[in-house]
C-alpha positions, -999 to +999 in steps of 0.1 A: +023-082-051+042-113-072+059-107-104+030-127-118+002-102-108-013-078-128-013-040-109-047-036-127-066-064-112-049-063-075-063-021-078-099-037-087-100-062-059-085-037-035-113-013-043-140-042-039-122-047-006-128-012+007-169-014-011-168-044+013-159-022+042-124-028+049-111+005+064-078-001+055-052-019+032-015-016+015-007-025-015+032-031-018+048-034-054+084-042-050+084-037-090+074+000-092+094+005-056+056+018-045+034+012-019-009+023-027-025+029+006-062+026+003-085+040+034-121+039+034-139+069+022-104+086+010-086+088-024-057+061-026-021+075-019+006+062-038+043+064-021+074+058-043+107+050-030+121+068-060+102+100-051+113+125-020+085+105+000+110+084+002+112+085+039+074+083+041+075+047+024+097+031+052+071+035+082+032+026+074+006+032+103-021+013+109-040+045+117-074+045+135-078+010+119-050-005+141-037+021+165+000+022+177+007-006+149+035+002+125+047-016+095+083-012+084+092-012+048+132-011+046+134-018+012+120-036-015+133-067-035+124-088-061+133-123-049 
């Protein structure tokens, strides 16, 4: 996510994503220090950095989707 997008429209076209059939996909806004994980058929999590899932935010899996795959998230910035 760019400081030019709007949250709002990146959640619609993530949900029309996932009506598509993609099983998975992370949404990562260095703004709100968050990352939305959307997997089909579940209800999106949200993981803040400024939360105490804080050291749930620095490892994403891949899941089922893409097993043993791992993304790290060290920190955000706004570059």
């Amino acid at each position: 996510m760019s400081r030019t997008d709007k949250l709002e429209m990146l959640q619609e076209k993530m949900l029309e994503y996932m009506t598509s059939g993609v099983r998975l996909g992370w949404m990562l806004n260095p703004q709100d220090q968050q990352v939305e994980i959307y997997c089909l058929g579940q209800a999106k999590e949200v993981r803040t950095a400024r939360s105490a899932k804080l050291s749930l935010l620095t490892q994403l899996s891949g899941e089922a989707v893409l097993p043993d795959f791992v993304l790290q998230v060290d920190r955000f910035t706004e570059d």
